[in-house]
C-alpha positions in Angstrom: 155.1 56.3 56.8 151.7 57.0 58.0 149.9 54.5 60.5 146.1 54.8 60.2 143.9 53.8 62.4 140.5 52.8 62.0 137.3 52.8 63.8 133.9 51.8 63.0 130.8 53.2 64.8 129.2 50.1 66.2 125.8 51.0 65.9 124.3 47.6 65.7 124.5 43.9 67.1 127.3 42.8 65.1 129.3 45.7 65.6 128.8 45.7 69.1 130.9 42.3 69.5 133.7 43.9 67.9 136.1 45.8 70.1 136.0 49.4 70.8 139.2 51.8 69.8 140.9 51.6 72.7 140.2 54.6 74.6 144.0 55.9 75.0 144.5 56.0 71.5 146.0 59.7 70.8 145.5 60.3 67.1 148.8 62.5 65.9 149.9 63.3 61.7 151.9 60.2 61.6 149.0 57.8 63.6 145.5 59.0 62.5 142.1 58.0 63.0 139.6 57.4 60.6 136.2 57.0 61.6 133.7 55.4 59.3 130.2 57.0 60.3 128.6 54.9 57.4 130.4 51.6 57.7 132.9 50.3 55.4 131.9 48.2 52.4 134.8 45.8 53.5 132.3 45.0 56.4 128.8 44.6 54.6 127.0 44.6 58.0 128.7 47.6 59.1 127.1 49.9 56.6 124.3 52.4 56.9 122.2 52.7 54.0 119.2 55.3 54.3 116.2 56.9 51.5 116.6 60.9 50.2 116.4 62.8 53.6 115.0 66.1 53.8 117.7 69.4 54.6 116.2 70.0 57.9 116.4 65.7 59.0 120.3 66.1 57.4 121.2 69.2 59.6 119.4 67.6 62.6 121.1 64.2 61.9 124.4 66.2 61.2 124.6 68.5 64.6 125.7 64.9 66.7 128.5 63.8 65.6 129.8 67.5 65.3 128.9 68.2 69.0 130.4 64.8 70.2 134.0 65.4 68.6 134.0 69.3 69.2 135.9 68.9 72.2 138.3 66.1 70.5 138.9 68.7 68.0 137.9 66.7 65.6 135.6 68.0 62.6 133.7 65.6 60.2 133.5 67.0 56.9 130.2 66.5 55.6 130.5 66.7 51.8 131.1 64.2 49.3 134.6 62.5 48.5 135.3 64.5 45.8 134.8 67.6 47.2 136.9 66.6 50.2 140.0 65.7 47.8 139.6 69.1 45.9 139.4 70.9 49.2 142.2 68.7 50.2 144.4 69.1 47.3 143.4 73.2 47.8 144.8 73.1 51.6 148.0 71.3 50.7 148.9 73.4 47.5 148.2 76.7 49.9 150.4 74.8 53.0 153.0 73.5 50.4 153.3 77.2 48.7 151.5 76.2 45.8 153.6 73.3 45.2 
């Protein structure tokens, strides 16, 4: 059974008195972290909402968080849900054999 793990980027006030992920926390397959860049709609106040961005504010915007978790080895995926389960679902059949 898989553990997850969340964390929320505390970017404001009300984030800030939550607590931090404990910074010994080694994600593994069976423990993983999920990071919630945009909030979580189960914690109104934690989420980001923004206008249309322009491709060139988005890249800029995007180049961050990639830098910050490149040496965690940790990628963000930067597409929409359901392109991340259909790329999911892609990986697994391939891994699985095309099971």
């Amino acid at each position: 059974m898989i553990e997850l793990k969340e964390h929320l980027f505390r970017w404001n006030e009300y984030l800030m008195q939550h607590k931090p992920t404990s910074s010994d926390f080694t994600p593994t397959h069976e423990k993983p972290l999920v990071c919630h860049l945009h909030g979580c709609y189960e914690i109104p106040a934690s989420l980001v909402l923004t206008e249309d961005v322009s491709e060139a504010q988005k890249e800029k915007a995007q180049k961050y968080p990639d830098r910050y978790f490149a040496d965690l080895y940790i990628q963000v995926y930067w597409q929409d849900c359901r392109e991340f389960a259909a790329e999911l679902r892609t990986r697994w059949e391939a891994f699985n054999g095309g099971t």
